[in-house]
C-alpha positions in Angstrom: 8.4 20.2 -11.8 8.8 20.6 -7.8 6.0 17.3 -7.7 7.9 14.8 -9.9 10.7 13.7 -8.1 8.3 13.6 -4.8 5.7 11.6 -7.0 8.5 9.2 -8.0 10.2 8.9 -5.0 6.7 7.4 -3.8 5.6 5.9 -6.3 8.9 3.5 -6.3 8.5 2.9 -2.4 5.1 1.5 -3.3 7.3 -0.7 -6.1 10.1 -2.3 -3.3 7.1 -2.7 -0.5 7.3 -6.6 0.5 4.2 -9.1 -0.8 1.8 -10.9 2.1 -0.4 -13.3 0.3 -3.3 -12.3 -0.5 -5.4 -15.2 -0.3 -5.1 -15.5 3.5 -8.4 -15.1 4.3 -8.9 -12.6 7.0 -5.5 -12.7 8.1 -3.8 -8.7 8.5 -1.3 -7.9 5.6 1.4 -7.1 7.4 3.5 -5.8 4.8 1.4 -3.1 4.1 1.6 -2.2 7.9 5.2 -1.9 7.6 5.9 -4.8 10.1 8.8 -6.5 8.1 9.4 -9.0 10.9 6.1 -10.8 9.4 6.6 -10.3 5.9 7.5 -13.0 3.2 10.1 -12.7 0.7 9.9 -8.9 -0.6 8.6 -8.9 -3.8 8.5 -6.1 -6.0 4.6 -3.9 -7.2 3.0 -1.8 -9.3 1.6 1.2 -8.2 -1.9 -0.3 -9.6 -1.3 -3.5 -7.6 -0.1 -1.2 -4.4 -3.7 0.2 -4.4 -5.5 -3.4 -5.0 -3.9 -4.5 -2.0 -4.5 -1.5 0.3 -7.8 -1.5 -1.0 -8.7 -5.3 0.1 -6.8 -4.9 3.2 -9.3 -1.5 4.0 -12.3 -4.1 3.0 -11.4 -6.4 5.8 -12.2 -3.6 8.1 -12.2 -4.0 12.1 -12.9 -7.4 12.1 -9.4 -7.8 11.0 -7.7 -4.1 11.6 -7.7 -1.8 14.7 -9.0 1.4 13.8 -5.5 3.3 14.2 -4.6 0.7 11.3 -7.6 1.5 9.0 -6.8 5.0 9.2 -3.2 4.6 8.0 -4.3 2.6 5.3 -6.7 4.9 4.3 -3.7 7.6 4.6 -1.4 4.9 2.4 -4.2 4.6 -0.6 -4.7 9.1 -0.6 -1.3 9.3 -1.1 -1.1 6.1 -3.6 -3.9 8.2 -5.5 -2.2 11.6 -5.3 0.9 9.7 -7.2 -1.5 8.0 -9.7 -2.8 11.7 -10.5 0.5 13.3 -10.7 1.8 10.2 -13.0 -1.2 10.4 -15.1 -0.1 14.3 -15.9 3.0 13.7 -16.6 
């Protein structure tokens, strides 16, 4: 019980987190990075889609992210995975 409201507090953060296009070659999806300054119209996810992106964004690797980057990213898609688990139980 203590884990639902925690799991859907994130998992409707994930929801209201603003789009970059995708399709940008190697261009840095700023969105994900939280730099809002450089994001286009906000446009609403699933958590499914949330993990896609964060997923092709970690793909891109250094050539595209710093390191400090990569690690958050990585720290963005444990957590989207511990939400996906605790939504799965319930």
């Amino acid at each position: 019980m203590k884990l639902i409201l925690p799991a859907i507090v994130i998992a409707l953060s994930f929801a209201m987190v603003s789009h970059a296009d995708d399709h940008q070659g190697s261009e840095k999806d700023w969105c994900l990075l939280g730099i809002s300054d450089k994001c286009p119209i906000p446009t609403s996810f699933t958590l499914f889609e949330e993990i896609r992106r964060i997923e092709t964004a970690i793909k891109k690797g250094t050539a595209v992210y710093t390191p400090e980057e990569l690690q958050r990213l990585h720290a963005m898609l444990a957590e989207a995975y511990t939400t996906k688990e605790v939504l799965e139980v319930y």
